[in-house]
MARKOL-58144 format. One record per residue (C-alpha): x, y, z. Coordinates in steps of 0.5 Angstrom, whole numbers, plus 500, padded with zeros to 3 digits. Layout:
<atoms>
XYZ;...
</atoms>
This chain:
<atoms>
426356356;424355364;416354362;418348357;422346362;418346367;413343363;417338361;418336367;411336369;409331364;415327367;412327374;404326371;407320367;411317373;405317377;400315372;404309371;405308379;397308380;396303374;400298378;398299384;391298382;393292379;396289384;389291388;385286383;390280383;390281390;382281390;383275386;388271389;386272395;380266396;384262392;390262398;385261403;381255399;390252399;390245397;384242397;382245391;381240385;382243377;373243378;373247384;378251381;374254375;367253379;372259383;374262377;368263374;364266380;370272380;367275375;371282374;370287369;376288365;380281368;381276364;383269368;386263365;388256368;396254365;400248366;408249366;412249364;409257363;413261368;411266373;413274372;415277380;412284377;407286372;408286364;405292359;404290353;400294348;398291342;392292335;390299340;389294347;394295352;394291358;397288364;398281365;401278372;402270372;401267380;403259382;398255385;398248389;392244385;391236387;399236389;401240382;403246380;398250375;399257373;393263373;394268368;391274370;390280364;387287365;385291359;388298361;387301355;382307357;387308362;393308358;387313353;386318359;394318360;395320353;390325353;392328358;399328357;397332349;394337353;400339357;404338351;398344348;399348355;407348354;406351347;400356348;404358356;410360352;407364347;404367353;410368357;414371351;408376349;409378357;416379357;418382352;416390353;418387360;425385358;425392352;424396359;429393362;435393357;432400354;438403359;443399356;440402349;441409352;447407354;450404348;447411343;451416348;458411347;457411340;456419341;462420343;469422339;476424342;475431342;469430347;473425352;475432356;467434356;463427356;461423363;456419364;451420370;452414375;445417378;441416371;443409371;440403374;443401381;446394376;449399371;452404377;459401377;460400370;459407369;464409374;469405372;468408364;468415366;473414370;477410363;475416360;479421364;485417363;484418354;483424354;489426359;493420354;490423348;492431351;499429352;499426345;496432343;502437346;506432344;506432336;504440337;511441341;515437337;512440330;514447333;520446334;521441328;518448323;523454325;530448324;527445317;525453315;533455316;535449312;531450307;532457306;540455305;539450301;536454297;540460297;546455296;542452290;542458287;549460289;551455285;546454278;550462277;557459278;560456273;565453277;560448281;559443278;553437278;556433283;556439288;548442285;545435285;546434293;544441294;537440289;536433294;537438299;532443298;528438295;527434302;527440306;521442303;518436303;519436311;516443312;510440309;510434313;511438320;506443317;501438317;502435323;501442326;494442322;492435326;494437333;490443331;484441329;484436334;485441339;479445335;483451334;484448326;481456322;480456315;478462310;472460307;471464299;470464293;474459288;475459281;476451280;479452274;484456275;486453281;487447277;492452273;495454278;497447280;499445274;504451273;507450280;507442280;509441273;516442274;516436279;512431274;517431269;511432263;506426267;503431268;496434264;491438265;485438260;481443258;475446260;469443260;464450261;465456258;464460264;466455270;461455276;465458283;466453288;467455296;472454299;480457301;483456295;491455299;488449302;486447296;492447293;495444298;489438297;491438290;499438292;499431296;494428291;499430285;505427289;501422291;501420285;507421282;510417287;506410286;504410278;510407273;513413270;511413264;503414266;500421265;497425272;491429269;487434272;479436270;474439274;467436273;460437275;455434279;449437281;450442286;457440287;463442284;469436283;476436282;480431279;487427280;486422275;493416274;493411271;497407275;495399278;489402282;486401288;482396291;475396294;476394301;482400301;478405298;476408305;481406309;488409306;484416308;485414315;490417320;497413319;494408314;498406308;495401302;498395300;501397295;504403298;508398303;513398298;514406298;516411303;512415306;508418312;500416312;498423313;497426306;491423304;487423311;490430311;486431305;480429307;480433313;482440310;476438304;471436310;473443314;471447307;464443308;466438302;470431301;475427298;472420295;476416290;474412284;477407278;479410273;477407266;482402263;486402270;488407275;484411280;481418280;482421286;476427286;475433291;468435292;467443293;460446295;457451289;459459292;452460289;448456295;444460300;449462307;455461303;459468302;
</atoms>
């Protein structure tokens, strides 16, 4: 843009000194031409005029004699007409006690050619220089902005479990990016001291949250049991001890989830990785889930007779396998069935939570696996937002995932991918 613009404007100053040294070598002829017949004055005749006339003979001059009422222009006049520019300047002169009007044209074509030519070849020169320019700069602009690069592929590396260890070398950057590097590390060393004490925090909290909701549970639960062997307690008494335990196993599970978070944000999260039979994973959380589903839940046959084995740690499965089925259960209408299938594909293993319910759409699909995201349908219903991100981080921590799909005719398919226990480096 600076080289068509400083073209630009060159071809403003060429065509505005063209046009100044046009003139002026116009009003050099006219003066040539006037000037004998300012010095001859009034004693010249209409004869003697046109005798003067015509022994000033001048290329590129044409000289007419007009009577008035022709009016005289103060300056030059451009005309260009049928491919012939020209310049015509008009003089007043004194003839035998009258006023006549010389007409003085100049054919200026050649010149108004030689501008033309010249003012295409800037116009060719401005091409040809920008596409120079832009060859030239731009290994030049690509080396300058190569640290700007290198510097947005670190950022991009980094992650919250890294705010502690990661710091940009002011040193290996230009002097230009200098500050920016030593403001960022230093807003890095405010998250991680931020995101520490959120860590402490929830980890606190969810220590001391577990040891009260365990007490609470376990006497719930003995007071249940108290009162389904007596037959003096009535319902109105059992159904609030029911809630009770019910809620009390529901908090246990949430605090025991946030403890898992804190922990694998703190890298200290452990699993045992083994040998699981995925068949009878699914048996088992059909029989221990089955009592809480009243009948909605289903669970369909195997497909192979001798079902592959999966790896992974089977308790963090049925803990997948647990929030996937209460999940559905919570946002299907009633009377749909939760069923439960395993599948293969390729050299991986998939357990399926399969409903029928409303659905979930292609825009939330990735997001209502994030942290403390809910969907939009399930604004309507209680809940925490850690369940489904709590899956998808035990099933990435066991080297497989969590994706979900639609379910034909309606609902969706939540699937768990396992990896085959037959790979090679797996136990």
């Amino acid at each position: 843009m600076a080289v068509l613009a400083g073209y630009g404007v060159l071809l403003l100053a060429n065509q505005a000194l063209s046009w100044q040294a046009r003139l002026q070598a116009h009003r050099q002829a006219v003066d040539r031409v006037m000037q004998p017949l300012t010095a001859a004055g009034s004693r010249l005749d209409a004869a003697g005029l046109q005798a003067l006339l015509n022994r000033m003979i001048t290329p590129g001059l044409t000289l007419s004699l007009e009577r008035p009422p022709v009016s005289t222009e103060s300056q030059p006049v451009f005309r260009r007409r049928d491919g012939t520019a020209t310049l015509t300047s008009t003089r007043a002169l004194d003839l035998d006690g009258s006023v006549a009007v010389l007409r003085i044209v100049q054919d200026v074509s050649a010149a108004a050619e030689r501008e033309r030519f010249t003012q295409s070849l800037l116009f060719v020169a401005a091409g040809v220089s920008s596409l120079l320019t832009s060859a030239l700069l731009r290994p030049v602009l690509r080396r300058g902005l190569s640290p700007l690069d290198q510097l947005s592929r670190r950022l991009a590396a980094m992650s919250s479990e890294s705010l502690e260890l990661e710091r940009l070398d002011p040193e290996e950057q230009p002097r230009e990016l200098q500050p920016i590097v030593v403001s960022f590390n230093a807003l890095l060393g405010r998250l991680a001291g931020s995101w520490e004490r959120q860590r402490i925090f929830v980890d606190g909290v969810a220590h001391e949250l577990r040891t009260p909701i365990t007490l609470i549970s376990g006497q719930a639960q003995s007071l249940q049991r108290q009162a389904d062997a007596s037959a003096s307690i009535g319902p109105a008494v059992r159904q609030p001890l029911r809630l009770i335990a019910s809620e009390a196993l529901r908090m246990g599970r949430l605090v025991s989830d946030l403890l898992d978070i804190a922990r694998d944000d703190a890298g200290r999260l452990k699993l045992r990785s083994g040998r699981v039979d995925l068949d009878d994973a699914l048996l088992v959380a059909f029989e221990r889930l089955q009592p809480l589903a009243a009948g909605r839940l289903k669970l369909q046959a195997p497909t192979e007779e001798q079902a592959p084995v999966a790896a992974g740690d089977a308790d963090r499965l049925q803990q997948c396998l647990t929030n996937l089925v209460e999940n559905a259960l919570k946002y299907t209408p009633e009377a749909t069935p939760i069923e439960l299938f395993s599948s293969r594909h390729g050299d991986q293993l998939i357990a399926h939570v399969r409903d029928h319910g409303p659905g979930i759409s292609l825009a939330e699909k990735e997001r209502i696996f994030e942290r403390f995201a809910r969907g939009t349908l399930q604004s309507s219903v209680s809940g925490s937002g850690i369940g489904l991100s709590m899956v998808r981080l035990l099933m990435e921590r066991m080297g497989g995932g969590v994706r979900v799909a639609d379910t034909p005719g309606g609902g969706a398919d939540f699937q768990l991918l396992l990896r085959l226990a037959d790979q090679p480096g797996l136990p």
